[in-house]
C-alpha positions in Angstrom: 0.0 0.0 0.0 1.2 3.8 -1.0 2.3 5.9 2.0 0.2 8.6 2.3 1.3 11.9 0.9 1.1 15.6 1.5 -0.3 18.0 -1.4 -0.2 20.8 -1.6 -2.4 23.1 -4.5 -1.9 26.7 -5.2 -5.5 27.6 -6.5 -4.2 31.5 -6.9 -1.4 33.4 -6.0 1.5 31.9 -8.2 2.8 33.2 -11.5 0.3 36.3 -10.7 0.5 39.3 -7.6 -3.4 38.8 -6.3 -6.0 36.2 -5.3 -3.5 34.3 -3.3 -5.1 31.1 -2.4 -3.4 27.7 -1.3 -5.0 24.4 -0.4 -3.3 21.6 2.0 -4.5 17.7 1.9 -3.4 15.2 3.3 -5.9 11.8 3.4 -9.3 12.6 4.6 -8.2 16.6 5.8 -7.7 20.0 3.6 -7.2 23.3 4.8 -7.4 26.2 3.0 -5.0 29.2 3.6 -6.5 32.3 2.5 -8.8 33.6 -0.1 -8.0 36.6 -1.7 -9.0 38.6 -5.0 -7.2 40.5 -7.2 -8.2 43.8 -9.2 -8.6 43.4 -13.0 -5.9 44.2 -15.8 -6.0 46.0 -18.9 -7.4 42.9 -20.5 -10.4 42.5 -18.4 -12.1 45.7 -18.5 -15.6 45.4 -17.4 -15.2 43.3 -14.7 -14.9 44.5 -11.0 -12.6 41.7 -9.4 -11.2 38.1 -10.3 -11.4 35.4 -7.5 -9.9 31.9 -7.6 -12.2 28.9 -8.9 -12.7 26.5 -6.3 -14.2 23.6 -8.2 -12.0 21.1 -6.7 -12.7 21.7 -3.3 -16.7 21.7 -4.1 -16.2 18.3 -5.4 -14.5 17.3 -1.8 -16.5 19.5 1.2 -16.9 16.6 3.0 -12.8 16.8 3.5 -12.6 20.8 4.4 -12.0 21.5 8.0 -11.1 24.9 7.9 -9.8 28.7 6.3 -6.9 30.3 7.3 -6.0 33.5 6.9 -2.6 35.3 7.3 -3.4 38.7 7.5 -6.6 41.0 6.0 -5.3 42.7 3.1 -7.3 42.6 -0.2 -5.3 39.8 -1.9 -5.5 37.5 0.7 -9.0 37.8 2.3 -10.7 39.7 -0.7 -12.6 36.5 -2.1 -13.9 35.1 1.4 -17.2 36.4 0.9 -17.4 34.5 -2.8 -16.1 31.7 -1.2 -17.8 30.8 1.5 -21.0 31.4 -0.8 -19.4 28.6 -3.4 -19.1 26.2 -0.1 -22.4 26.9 1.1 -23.6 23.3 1.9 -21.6 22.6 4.6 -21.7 26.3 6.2 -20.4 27.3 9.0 -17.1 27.1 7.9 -14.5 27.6 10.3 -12.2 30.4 9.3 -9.3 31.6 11.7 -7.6 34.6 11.6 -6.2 37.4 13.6 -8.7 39.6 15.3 -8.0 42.6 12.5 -7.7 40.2 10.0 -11.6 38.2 11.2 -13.0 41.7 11.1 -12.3 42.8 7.8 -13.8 39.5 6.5 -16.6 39.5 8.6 -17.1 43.0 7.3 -16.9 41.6 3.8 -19.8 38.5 4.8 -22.1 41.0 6.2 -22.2 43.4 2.9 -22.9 40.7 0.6 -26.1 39.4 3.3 -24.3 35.9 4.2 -23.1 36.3 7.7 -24.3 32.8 9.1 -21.5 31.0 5.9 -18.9 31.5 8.4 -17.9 30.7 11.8 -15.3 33.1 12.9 -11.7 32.6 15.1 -9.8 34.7 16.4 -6.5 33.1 17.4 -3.9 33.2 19.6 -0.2 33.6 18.6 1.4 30.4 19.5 -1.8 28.3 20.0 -2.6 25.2 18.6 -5.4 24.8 16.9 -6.6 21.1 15.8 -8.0 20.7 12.4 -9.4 17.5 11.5 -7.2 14.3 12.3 -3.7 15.4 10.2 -3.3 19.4 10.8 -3.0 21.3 13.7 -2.1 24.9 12.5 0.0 27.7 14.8 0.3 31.1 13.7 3.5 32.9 14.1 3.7 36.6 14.3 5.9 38.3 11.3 5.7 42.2 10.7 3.7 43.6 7.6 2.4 46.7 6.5 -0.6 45.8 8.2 -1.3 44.4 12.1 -2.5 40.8 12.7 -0.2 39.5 10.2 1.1 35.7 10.3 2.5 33.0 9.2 1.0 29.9 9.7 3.0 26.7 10.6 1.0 23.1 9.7 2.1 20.5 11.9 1.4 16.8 9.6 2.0 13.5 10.2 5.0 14.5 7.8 6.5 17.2 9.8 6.0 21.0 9.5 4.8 22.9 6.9 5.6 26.8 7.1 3.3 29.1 4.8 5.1 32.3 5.3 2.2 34.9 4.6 3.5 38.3 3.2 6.3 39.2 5.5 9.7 40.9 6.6 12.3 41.6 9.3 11.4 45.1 11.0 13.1 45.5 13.9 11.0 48.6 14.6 7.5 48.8 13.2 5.4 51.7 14.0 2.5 49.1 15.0 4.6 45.8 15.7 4.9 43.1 16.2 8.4 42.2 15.0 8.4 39.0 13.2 8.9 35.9 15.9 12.6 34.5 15.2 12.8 32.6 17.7 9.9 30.5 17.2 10.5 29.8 13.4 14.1 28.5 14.7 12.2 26.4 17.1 10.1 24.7 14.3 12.9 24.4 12.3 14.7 22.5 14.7 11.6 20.2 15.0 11.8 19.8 10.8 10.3 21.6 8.4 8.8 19.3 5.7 8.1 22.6 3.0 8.7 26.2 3.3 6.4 27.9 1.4 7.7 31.2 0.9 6.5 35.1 -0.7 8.8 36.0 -3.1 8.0 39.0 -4.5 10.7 41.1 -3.6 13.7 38.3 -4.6 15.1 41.1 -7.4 15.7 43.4 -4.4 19.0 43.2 -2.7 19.7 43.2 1.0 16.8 44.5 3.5 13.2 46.2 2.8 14.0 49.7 4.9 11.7 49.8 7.7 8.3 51.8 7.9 9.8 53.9 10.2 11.7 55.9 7.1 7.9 56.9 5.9 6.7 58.6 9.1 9.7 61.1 8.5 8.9 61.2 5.2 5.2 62.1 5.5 6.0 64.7 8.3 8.4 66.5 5.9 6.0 66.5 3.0 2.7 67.2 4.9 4.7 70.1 7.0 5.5 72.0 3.8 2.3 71.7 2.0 0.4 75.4 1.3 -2.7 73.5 0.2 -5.0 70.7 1.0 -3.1 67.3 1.6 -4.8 64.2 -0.5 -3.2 61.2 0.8 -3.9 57.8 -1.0 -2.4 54.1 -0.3 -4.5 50.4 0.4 -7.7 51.0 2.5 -5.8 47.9 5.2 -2.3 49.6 4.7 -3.6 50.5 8.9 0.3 51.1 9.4 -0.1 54.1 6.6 -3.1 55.5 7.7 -1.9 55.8 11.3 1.5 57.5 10.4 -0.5 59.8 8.1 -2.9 60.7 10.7 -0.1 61.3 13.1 1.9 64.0 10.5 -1.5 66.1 9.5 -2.2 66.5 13.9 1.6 67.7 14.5 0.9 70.0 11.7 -2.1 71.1 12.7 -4.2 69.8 10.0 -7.9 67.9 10.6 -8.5 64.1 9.1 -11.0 63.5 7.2 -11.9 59.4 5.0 -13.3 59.5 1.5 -14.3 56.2 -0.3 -16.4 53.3 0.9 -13.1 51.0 1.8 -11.6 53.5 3.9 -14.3 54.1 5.7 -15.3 50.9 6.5 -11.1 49.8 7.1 -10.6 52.8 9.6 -13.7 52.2 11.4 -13.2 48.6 12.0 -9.2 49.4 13.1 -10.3 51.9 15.6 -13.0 49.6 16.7 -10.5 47.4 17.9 -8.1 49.9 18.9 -5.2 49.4 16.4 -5.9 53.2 15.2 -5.9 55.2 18.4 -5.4 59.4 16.5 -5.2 62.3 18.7 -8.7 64.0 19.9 -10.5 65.4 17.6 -8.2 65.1 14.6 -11.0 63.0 12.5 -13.4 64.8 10.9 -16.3 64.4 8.7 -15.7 65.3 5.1 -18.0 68.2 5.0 -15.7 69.6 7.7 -12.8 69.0 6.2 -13.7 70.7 2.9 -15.1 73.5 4.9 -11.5 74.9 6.9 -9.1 76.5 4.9 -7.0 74.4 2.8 -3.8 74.4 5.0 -5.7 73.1 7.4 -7.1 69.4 6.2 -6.3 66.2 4.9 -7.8 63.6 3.4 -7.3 60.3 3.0 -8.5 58.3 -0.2 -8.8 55.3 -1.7 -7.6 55.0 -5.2 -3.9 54.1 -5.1 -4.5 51.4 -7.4 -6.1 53.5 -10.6 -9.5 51.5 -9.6 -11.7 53.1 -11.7 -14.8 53.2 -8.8 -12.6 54.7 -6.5 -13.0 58.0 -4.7 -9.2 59.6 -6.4 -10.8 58.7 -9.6 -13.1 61.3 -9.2 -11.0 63.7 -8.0 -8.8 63.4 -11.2 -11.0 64.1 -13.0 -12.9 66.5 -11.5 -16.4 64.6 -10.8 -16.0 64.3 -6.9 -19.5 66.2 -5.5 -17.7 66.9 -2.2 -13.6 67.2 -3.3 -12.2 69.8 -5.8 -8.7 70.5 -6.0 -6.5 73.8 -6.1 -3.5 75.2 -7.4 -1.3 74.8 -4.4 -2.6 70.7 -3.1 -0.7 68.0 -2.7 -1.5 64.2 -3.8 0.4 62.0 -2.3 0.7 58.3 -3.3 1.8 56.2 -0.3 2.0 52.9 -2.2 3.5 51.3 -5.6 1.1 49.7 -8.1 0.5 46.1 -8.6 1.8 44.6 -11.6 -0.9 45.2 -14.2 -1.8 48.2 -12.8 0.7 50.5 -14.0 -0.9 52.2 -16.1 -4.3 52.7 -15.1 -1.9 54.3 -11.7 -0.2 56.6 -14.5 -3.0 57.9 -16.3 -4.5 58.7 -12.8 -1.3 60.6 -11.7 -1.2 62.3 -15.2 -4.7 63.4 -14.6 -3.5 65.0 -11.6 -0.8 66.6 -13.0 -3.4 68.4 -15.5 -4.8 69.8 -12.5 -2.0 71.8 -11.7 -1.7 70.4 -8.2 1.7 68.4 -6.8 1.9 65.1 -7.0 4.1 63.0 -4.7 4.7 59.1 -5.7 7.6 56.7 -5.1 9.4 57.2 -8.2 10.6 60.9 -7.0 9.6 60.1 -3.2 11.5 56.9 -2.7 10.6 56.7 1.1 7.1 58.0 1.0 6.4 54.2 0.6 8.4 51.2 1.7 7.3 47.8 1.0 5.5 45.2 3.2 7.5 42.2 1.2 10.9 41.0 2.9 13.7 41.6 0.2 16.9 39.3 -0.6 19.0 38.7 2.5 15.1 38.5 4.3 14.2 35.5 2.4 18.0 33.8 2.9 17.3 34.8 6.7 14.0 32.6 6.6 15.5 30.3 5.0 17.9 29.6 7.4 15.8 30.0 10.4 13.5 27.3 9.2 15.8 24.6 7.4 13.2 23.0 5.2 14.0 19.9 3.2 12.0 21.3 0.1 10.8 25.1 -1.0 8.3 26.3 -2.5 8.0 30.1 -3.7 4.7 31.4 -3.9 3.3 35.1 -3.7 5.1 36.7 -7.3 5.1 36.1 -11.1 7.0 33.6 -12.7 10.1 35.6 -13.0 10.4 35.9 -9.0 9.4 32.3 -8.3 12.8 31.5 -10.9 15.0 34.2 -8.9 13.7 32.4 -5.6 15.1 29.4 -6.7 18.1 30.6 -7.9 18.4 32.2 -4.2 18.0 29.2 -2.7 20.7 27.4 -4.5 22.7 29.8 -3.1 22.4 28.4 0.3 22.7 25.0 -0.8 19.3 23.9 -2.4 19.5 21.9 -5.5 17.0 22.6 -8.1 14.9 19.3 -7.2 14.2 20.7 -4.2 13.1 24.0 -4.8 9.5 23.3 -6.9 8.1 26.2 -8.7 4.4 25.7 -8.5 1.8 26.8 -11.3 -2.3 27.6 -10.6 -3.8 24.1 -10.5 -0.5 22.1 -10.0 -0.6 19.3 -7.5 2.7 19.3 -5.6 3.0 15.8 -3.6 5.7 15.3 -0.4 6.5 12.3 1.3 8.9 12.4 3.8 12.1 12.1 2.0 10.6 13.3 -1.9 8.4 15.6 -3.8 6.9 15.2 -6.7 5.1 17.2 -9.3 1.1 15.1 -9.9 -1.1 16.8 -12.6 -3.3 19.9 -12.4 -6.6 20.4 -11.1 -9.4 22.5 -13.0 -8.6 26.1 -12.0 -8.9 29.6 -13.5 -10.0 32.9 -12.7 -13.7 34.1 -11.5 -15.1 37.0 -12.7 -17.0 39.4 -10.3 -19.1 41.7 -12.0 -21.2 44.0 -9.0 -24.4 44.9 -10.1 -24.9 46.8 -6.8 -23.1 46.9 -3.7 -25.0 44.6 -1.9 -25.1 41.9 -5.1 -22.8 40.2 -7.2 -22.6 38.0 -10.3 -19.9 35.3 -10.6 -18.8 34.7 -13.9 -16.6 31.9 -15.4 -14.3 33.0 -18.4 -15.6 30.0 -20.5 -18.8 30.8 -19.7 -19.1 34.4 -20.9 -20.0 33.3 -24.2 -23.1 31.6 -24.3 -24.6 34.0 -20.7 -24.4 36.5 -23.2 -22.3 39.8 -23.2 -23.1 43.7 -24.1 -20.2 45.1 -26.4 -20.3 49.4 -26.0 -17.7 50.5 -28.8 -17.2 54.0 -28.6 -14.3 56.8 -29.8 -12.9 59.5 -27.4 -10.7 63.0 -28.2 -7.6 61.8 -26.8 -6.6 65.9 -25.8 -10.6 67.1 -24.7 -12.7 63.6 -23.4 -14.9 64.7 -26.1 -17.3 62.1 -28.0 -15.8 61.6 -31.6 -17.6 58.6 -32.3 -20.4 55.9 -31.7 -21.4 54.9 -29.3 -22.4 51.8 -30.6 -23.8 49.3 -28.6 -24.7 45.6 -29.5 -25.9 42.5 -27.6 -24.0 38.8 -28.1 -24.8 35.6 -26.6 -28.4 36.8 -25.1 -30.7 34.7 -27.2 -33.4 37.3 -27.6 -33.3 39.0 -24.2 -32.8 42.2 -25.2 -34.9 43.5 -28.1 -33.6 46.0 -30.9 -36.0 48.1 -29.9 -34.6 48.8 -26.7 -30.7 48.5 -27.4 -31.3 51.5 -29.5 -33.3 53.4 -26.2 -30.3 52.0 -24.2 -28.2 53.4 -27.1 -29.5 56.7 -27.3 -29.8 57.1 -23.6 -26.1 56.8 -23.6 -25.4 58.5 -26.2 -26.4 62.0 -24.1 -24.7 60.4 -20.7 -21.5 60.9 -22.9 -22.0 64.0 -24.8 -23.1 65.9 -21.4 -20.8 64.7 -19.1 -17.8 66.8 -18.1 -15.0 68.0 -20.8 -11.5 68.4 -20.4 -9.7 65.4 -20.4 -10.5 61.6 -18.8 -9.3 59.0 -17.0 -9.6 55.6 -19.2 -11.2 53.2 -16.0 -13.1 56.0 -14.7 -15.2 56.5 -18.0 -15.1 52.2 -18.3 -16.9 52.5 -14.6 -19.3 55.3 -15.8 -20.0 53.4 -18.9 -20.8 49.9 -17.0 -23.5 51.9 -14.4 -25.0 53.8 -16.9 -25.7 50.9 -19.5 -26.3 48.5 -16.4 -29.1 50.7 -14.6 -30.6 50.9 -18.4 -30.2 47.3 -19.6 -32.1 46.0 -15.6 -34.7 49.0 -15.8 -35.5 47.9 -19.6 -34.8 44.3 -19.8 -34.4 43.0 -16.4 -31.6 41.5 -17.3 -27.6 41.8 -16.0 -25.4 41.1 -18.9 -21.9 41.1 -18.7 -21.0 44.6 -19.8 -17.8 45.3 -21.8 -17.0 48.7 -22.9 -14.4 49.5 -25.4 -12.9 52.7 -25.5 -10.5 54.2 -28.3 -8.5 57.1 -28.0 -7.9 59.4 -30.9 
């Protein structure tokens, strides 16, 4: 009879930054560790976020004991919600987290109306925590850009397996904790079957500076500002927001949130005491916008180019509540994702257009640092935990290479340093891994039709639910309408009549011909165009297409 084996299955996460997702099975147990969504690329246009399939765990709920989670930021906790609604049958699920982490998903449950799918744990550092007959998990405190942040240490019948979370070596983080050494030397001692380690800073040599270098930053920027300071970075970036908050008080300036995310990330954070700012300093918007301009901030959502968020607007001048003047200051207290380059470009150039000053990375190296641990950080894990095999996880393909180039710098053959793609089944006995098919994987398409509602969508799938194609031609220099648009139905089978595609047509026509001049941002006006036609289409037809709008710039 085989010996059982461990295996391992990234379902998102690898070869991509986003959607991180990882399942652990050994016999008649799985785990899942985390469930996160990414925000889409250039190519997917139309859609709101992408979340990993989970087709092979639905085929094998009898087996899932539990999710973990490793800390709450977007990519790794974005998809619970979806999730847990896929697994539905055998709700409650278990999910276990750190008390920041729990609340942002619970947050996430209760928006979309499914709060009873989940049964929530907040866990101890250095607990262990029985799942099924083959895991116990214990979650080991590293330092992130965010507080609550883990890494979570399977004990098997195989020996340890250490799935490092996003992670690096702080020895002074504005919010702590610094990441637990000594305990990831203990484990290692015991054995460490796998490592499975982020990666996505393994082109970077030597140490990611600490988070300490941006509080001096900020304080220098915000103190010399003659306008109104727009700060922007990840809604969970808590660390940011707190070192923001701090500058604007010792400069005398009042706080004040824009955007949904924000909102609902700084609530939750001073809920549970991991924002504590000064008395008084928070402010409600209409406040804010009322004192004179050396005398606010605001902090944003939009770091990302997202096309729905609040920055957006400003760019482009359609915030009801936010205008901005000769003499502001943007400031971009984060780096994009891969993919999101350019809609974070066109954003910034937007801003530019508005005559205001614009502070990002690329000429304020230390207005960000990242959250990821850099070269010698990963060799330091490394050696701390002495695994007998490695797996990279957390980058594109080019950093899961480097990793394992690193790694044979300290000794690794290749053979033992696996390189894992979405769907691959990675098997480990005690003494051998082994590469064992793919499972059906792929990315999910959310499209929200409201805030409260969401439609999952299947790529291979789009074809025959039916799609709404809005072709249209924009001045490049003004925003103005050149030509179209023209809008046509595929896939619907008769849902939508010709009679009231060319009301919907028409209807849209004068949304674009009367909206604001002067320049556009590209995902803004793909938003705008998705709300308008979606309102129209449901009020109309009482249908919820899939809505792809493609814009050309002349």
């Amino acid at each position: 009879m085989a010996k059982p084996r461990l295996r391992i299955i990234p379902l998102g996460g690898v070869g991509e930054i986003g959607k991180s997702m990882t399942l652990y099975e050994y016999r008649g147990d799985m785990v899942i560790v985390d469930a996160g969504a990414k925000f889409p690329g250039e190519d997917l246009r139309g859609v709101d976020l992408i979340i990993p399939d989970v087709r092979y765990v639905k085929e094998r709920l009898s087996k899932l004991r539990a999710i973990l989670l490793t800390h709450g930021h977007e990519d790794h906790i974005g998809g619970i919600p979806f999730l847990l609604s896929e697994l539905r049958p055998i709700a409650p699920i278990p999910v276990y987290g750190s008390e920041l982490a729990v609340a942002y998903a619970r947050t996430k449950v209760e928006e979309l109306g499914n709060p009873k799918l989940a049964d929530f744990q907040v866990v101890k550092p250095h607990t262990r925590y029985r799942l099924g007959h083959n895991f116990e998990a214990e979650f080991i405190p590293v330092t992130h850009s965010i507080p609550g942040s883990y890494a979570i240490a399977l004990k098997t019948p195989l020996g340890w397996v250490v799935h490092t979370g996003d992670y690096k070596f702080d020895p002074t983080p504005p919010l702590g904790p610094t990441t637990d050494q000594e305990r990831l030397r203990a484990i290692g001692r015991e054995g460490v079957l796998v490592l499975l380690s982020d990666a996505v800073r393994v082109e970077r040599p030597g140490h990611t500076p600490s988070e300490a270098v941006v509080s001096e930053t900020l304080n220098r920027i915000i103190g010399s500002a003659r306008g109104r300071v727009i700060l922007t970075t990840f809604a969970s970036n808590i660390t940011r927001l707190d070192q923001a908050i701090r500058a604007a008080h010792r400069h005398g300036r009042k706080v004040a949130i824009s955007g949904r995310s924000m909102e609902q990330s700084t609530r939750v954070a001073m809920e549970l005491g991991y924002l504590r700012p000064p008395d008084g300093v928070i402010v409600p918007l209409e406040v804010a916008t009322a004192l004179p301009r050396k005398q606010s901030m605001i902090l944003t959502t939009g770091s990302q180019g997202e096309a729905t968020a609040a920055l957006a607007r400003i760019a482009v001048g359609d915030h009801p509540h936010i205008k901005l003047a000769e003499g502001d200051t943007v400031i971009f207290s984060a780096t994009p994702i891969p993919g999101n380059e350019e809609t974070v470009s066109q954003t910034i150039d937007q801003l530019f257009r508005q005559g205001v000053r614009v502070i990002y990375p690329e000429i304020e190296p230390t207005v960000h640092v990242s959250g990821h641990a850099s070269r010698d950080e990963l060799k330091l894990m490394l050696r701390l935990v002495r695994p007998r095999f490695c797996v990279p996880i957390h980058g594109e393909y080019r950093h899961l290479a480097l990793y394992r180039e690193l790694a044979g710098e300290l000794g690794y053959p290749p053979e033992r340093v696996l390189i894992p793609e979405l769907g691959s089944i990675l098997s480990f006995g005690r003494e051998d891994a082994r590469r064992e098919g793919t499972v059906d994987t792929g990315p999910i398409l959310v499209d929200f039709v409201t805030s409260q509602q969401a439609i999952l969508r299947r790529r291979d799938e789009i074809a025959t639910s039916g799609v709404i194609i809005a072709t249209f031609v924009i001045d490049r220099e003004t925003g103005g309408l050149i030509a179209g648009p023209e809008v046509s139905a595929q896939g619907l089978n008769g849902q939508i009549s010709d009679e009231v595609l060319e009301k919907v047509t028409d209807e849209f026509r004068r949304f674009l011909e009367k909206r604001q001049k002067g320049g556009f941002s590209h995902g803004y006006l793909v938003s705008r165009t998705k709300n308008v036609l979606g309102r129209q289409l449901y009020r109309r037809a009482k249908t919820r297409p899939l809505i792809l709008p493609i814009i050309s710039e002349l």
